[in-house]
N, C-alpha and C positions, 0 to 999 in steps of 0.2 A: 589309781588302782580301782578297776571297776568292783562294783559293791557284789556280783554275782547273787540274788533274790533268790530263794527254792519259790518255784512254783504257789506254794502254800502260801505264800507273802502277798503274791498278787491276788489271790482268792478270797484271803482275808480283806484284803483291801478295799476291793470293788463287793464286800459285804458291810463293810465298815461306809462307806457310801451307801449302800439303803440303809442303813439300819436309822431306825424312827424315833427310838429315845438316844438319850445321854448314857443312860444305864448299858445298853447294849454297844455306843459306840465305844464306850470304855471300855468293856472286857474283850471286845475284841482286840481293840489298840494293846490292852493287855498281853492277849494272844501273839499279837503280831511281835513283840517286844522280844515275849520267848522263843520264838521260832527262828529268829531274823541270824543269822552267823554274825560275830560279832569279832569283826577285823576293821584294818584300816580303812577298806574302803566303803564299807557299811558304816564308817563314823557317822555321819553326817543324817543317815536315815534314821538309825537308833539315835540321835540326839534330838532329831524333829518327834518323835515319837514320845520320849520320856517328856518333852513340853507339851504336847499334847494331852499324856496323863495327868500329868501336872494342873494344865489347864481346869480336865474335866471334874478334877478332883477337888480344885478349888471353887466351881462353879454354883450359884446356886440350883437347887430341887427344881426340875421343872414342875414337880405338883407345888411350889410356892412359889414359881409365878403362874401356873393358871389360878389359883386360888387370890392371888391379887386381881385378876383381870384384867391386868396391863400385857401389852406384846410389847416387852423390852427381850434386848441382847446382854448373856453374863459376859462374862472376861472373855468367854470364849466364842468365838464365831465359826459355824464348823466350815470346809471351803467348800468352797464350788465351782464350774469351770476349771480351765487350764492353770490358773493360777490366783494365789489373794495379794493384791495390793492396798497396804494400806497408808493413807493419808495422812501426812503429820505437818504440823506446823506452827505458828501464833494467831489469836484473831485477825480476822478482815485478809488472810491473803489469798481467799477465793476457793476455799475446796470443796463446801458446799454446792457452789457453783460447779464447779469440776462436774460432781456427782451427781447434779442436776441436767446438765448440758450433754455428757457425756454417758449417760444410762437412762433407763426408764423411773429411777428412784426418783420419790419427792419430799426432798428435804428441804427445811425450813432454809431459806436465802433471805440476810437478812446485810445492812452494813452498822447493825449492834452489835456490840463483840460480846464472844459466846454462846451465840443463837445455838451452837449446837451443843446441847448436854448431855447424849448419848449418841453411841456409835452410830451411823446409816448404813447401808449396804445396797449398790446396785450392780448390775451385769453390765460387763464394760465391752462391747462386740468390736473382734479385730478380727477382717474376714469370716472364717466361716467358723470361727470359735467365739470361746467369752471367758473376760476376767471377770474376778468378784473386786470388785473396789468401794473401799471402805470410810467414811468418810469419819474423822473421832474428834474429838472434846479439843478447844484449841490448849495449846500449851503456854502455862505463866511461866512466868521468871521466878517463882517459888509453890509452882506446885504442877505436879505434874499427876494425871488421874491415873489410880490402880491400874482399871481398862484399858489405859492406853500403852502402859508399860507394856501390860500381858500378849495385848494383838500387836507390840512392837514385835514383841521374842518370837509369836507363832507366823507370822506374814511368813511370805514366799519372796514378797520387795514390801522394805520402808521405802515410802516417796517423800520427803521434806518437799515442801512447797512455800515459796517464799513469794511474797509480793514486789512486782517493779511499780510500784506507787507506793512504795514506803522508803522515806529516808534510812529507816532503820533497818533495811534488810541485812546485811550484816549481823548484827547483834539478832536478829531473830534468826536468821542460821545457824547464829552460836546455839539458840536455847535449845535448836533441835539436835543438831552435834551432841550436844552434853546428852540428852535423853537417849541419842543410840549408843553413845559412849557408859551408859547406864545401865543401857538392854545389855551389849554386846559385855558387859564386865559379867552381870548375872550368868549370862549365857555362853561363857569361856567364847567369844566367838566374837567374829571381824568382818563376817561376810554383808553382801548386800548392803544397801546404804548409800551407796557410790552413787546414784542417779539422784539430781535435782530439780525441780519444776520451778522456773521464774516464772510465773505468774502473770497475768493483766500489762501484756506486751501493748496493748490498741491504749495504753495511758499515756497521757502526756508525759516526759520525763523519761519513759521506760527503758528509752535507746540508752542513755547516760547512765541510766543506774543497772544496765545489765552490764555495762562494760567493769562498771567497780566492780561488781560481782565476777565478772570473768577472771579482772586484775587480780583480786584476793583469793578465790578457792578457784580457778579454773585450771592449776593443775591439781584441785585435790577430789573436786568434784566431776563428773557429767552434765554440762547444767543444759539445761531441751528450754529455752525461753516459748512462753505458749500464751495464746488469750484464751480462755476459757467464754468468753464472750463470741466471740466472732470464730473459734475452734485453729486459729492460727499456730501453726505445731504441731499440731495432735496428733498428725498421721506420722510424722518423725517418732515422738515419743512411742507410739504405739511399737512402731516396729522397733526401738530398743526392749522395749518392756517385755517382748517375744523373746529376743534375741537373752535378754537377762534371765529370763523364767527357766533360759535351757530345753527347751523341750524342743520336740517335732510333732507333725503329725504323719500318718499315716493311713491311706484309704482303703477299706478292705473292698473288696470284687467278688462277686457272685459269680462262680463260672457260666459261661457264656453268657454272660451280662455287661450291661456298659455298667462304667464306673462314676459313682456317686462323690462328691464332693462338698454336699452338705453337712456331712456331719462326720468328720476324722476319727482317729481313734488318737488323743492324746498323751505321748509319751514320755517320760524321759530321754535326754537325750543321751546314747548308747545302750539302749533299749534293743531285743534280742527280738525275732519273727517269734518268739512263742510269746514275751508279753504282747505282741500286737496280738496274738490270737488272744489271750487271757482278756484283751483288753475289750475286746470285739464281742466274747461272749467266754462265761467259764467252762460252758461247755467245747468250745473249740481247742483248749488247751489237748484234745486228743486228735487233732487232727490228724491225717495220715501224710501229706506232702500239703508242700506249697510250691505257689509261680510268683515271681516276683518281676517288677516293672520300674524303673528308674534310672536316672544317668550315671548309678553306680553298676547298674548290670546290666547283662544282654537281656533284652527284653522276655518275658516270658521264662523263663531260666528258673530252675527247683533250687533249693535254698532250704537249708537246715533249718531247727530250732534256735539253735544256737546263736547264726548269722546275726549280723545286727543291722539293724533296719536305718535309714535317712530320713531326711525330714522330705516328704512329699511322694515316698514311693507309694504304691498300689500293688497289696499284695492277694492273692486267691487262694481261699482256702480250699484246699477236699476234702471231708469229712470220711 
């Protein structure tokens, strides 16, 4: 059941993206809460939103951490990009690495466990987009950090990441099953979760211990075997993690202009020509027609508001 957005939800939205404090992105997320219709098929956005507030409300005062001086991250990480993925796992199974190797972040890589004691975050580029990927505290066998609960329940994708140089990869897939099986109780929810990272494929051993991993969860998981070393995988992973986030893009066209392909207009996917306009610019939400271009329709062809857009079409606004 598609979730049908008023207008006003997009507007909010893409104001809720500039907005500069906590303070303001919260009473907007506020706003949007109220406005949103609230049916079966808007579950899911009204559920991400009240976590959201949740979030920003348990967050500390951004004037107490300027007043410390430290640039740390609270529970909440706001997103960026197409989509937030975040890193879960035990020490030593490489996600550091990941987020070293695979973005411009620089985060401490160390092979002492627990090098990382707060969240990292870098831009993760697949084609002519980008994910936020986040790299968080490893997980014990009895203790698992606030932080990483909370950016469990807000992510867009958990990625469990396991190591093929670890005898014990098993049992450290338990630890992180149990933590989404944690998230997902707090959060009445089941979604996402399903993709796995095996880890440090370029290691001796790695072949034999992705097969026991396949033998045991490989009909419960997705498992993308990858070396975060040498990037073996990567581009497989990538395009599931696209394909998981649900979205498309779509390119808007200047009339009598070539068409640009730098920089999409990222959607949901069953996303309507008027959020592509909202999306493009809030003023375009008045547009008077559009043309639209893809192997869903005859080239060039007017097309409602309404209509709902593909992933790769090119559409032209008239003002």
């Amino acid at each position: 059941m598609p979730a049908n957005l008023p207008p006003t939800y997009y507007k909010l939205k893409h104001e809720h993206e500039a907005a500069k404090t906590d303070e303001e992105r919260l009473r907007i997320l506020e706003e949007m809460l109220r406005i949103i219709p609230k049916h079966k098929g808007s579950e899911k956005v009204v559920s991400d939103i009240r976590r959201r507030i949740a979030a920003h409300k348990r967050a500390p005062s951004e004037k107490g951490s300027k007043a410390s001086g430290r640039k740390s991250y609270s529970d909440h990480i706001p997103k960026q990009g197409a989509g937030q993925i975040v890193l879960l796992g035990p020490p030593n199974t490489g996600k550091s690495q990941m987020l070293a190797k695979f973005t411009n972040a620089k985060p401490d890589v160390s092979p002492t466990p627990y090098t990382t004691t707060t969240p990292s975050v870098g831009m993760l580029r697949y084609e002519n987009i980008q994910f936020q990927l986040i790299d968080t505290p490893s997980i014990m066998q009895d203790f698992i950090s606030p932080t990483v609960l909370t950016l469990t329940r807000n992510a867009d994708i958990r990625l469990p990441v396991v190591s093929l140089a670890s005898d014990n990869l098993l049992d450290d897939l338990d630890a992180v099953t149990a933590l989404l099986n944690e998230a997902d109780a707090d959060n009445n929810a089941s979604e996402n979760g399903q993709l796995i990272v095996a880890n440090q494929l370029d290691v001796v051993g790695a072949d034999e211990r992705l097969e026991i991993l396949k033998e045991f969860y490989g009909e419960t998981f997705q498992i993308y075997p990858i070396s975060a070393e040498t990037g073996e995988g990567k581009d497989a992973l990538l395009e599931e993690l696209y394909r998981a986030l649900d979205i498309l893009r779509v390119y808007p066209k200047a009339p009598g202009k070539a068409v640009e392909r730098d920089d999409p207009i990222v959607l949901p996917n069953g996303s309507t020509v008027l959020d592509a306009a909202i999306g493009l610019h809030k003023d375009f939400q008045e547009f008077k027609f559009a043309r639209i271009w893809g192997p869903q329709w005859h080239n060039g062809q007017s097309v409602s508001r309404n209509d709902v857009v593909y992933d790769g079409d090119v559409v032209e606004f008239h003002l």
